[in-house]
C-alpha positions in Angstrom: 104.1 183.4 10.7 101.1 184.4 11.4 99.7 184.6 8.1 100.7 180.9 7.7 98.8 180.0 11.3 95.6 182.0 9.6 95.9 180.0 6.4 96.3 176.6 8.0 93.1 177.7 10.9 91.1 178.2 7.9 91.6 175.1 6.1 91.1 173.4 9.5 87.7 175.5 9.8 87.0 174.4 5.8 87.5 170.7 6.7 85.0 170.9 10.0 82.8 173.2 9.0 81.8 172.9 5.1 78.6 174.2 4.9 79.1 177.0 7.8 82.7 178.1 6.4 83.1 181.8 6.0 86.2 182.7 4.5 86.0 186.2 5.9 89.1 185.9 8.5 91.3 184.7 6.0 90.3 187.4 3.5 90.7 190.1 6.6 93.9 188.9 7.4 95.3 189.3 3.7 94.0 192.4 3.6 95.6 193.7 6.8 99.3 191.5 5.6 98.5 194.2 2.2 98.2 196.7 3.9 101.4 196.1 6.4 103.4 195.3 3.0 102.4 198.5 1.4 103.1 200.7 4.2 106.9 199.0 4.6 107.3 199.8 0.7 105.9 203.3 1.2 108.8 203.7 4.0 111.4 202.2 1.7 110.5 204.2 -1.1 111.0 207.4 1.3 114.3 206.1 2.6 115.7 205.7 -0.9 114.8 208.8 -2.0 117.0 210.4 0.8 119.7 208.5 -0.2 121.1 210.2 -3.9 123.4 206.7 -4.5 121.0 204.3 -3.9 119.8 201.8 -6.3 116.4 201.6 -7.0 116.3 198.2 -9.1 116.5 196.7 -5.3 112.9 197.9 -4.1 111.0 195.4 -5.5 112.7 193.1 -3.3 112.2 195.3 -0.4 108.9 193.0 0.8 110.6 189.2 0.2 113.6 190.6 2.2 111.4 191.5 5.0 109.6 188.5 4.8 112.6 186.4 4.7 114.7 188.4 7.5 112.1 188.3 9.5 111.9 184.1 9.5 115.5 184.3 9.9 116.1 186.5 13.0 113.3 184.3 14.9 115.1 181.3 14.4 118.7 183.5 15.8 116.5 184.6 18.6 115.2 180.8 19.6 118.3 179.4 18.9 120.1 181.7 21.2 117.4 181.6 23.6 117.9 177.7 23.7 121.0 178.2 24.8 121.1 180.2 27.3 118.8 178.4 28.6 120.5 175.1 28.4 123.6 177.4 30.1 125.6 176.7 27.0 128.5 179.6 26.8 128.5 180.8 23.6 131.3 183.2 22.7 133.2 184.3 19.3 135.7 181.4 19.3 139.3 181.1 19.5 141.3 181.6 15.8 144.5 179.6 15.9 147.8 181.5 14.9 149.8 179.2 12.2 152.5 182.5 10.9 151.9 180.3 7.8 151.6 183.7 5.7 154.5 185.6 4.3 154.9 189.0 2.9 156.2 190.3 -0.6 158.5 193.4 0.3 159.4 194.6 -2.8 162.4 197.2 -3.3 
């Protein structure tokens, strides 16, 4: 997220500020996002190679996953905070018994 606040403040600076603009916090904050990326792979790349079974052909995906999870979990954690705030009781919800299922017993 804030990769995406950096990019859209330095478009905003681009528009105001033509002949002043210096792209240099958008370039510092690629390289630090890099740098973050390459460490998490680094970490991955240890943690499968402690596990014997694992497949590799899933690292590569290793950064979009924590890009992605990451998005996802904030929208969990505002959605949940929401509610609690509104005082909305959320619980696990009540599964209706129909005894519609029966069983094969074979001899």
């Amino acid at each position: 997220l804030m990769l995406v606040w950096q990019g859209i403040a330095t478009y905003l600076d681009y528009l105001h500020h033509r002949a002043q603009f210096n792209p240099e916090n958008l370039e510092q904050t690629g390289l630090y996002y890099l740098a973050f990326v390459m460490i998490d792979l680094i970490t991955g790349i240890v943690a499968f190679s402690f596990e014997r079974s694992e497949n590799w052909r899933l690292l590569p995906w290793l950064p979009f996953q924590r890009f992605g999870y990451r998005q996802l979990m904030y929208w969990v954690v505002l959605k949940s905070v929401a509610a609690a705030m509104g005082g909305l009781f959320v619980g696990w919800g009540k599964q209706d018994r129909k005894a519609t299922v029966t069983a094969n017993v074979s001899p």
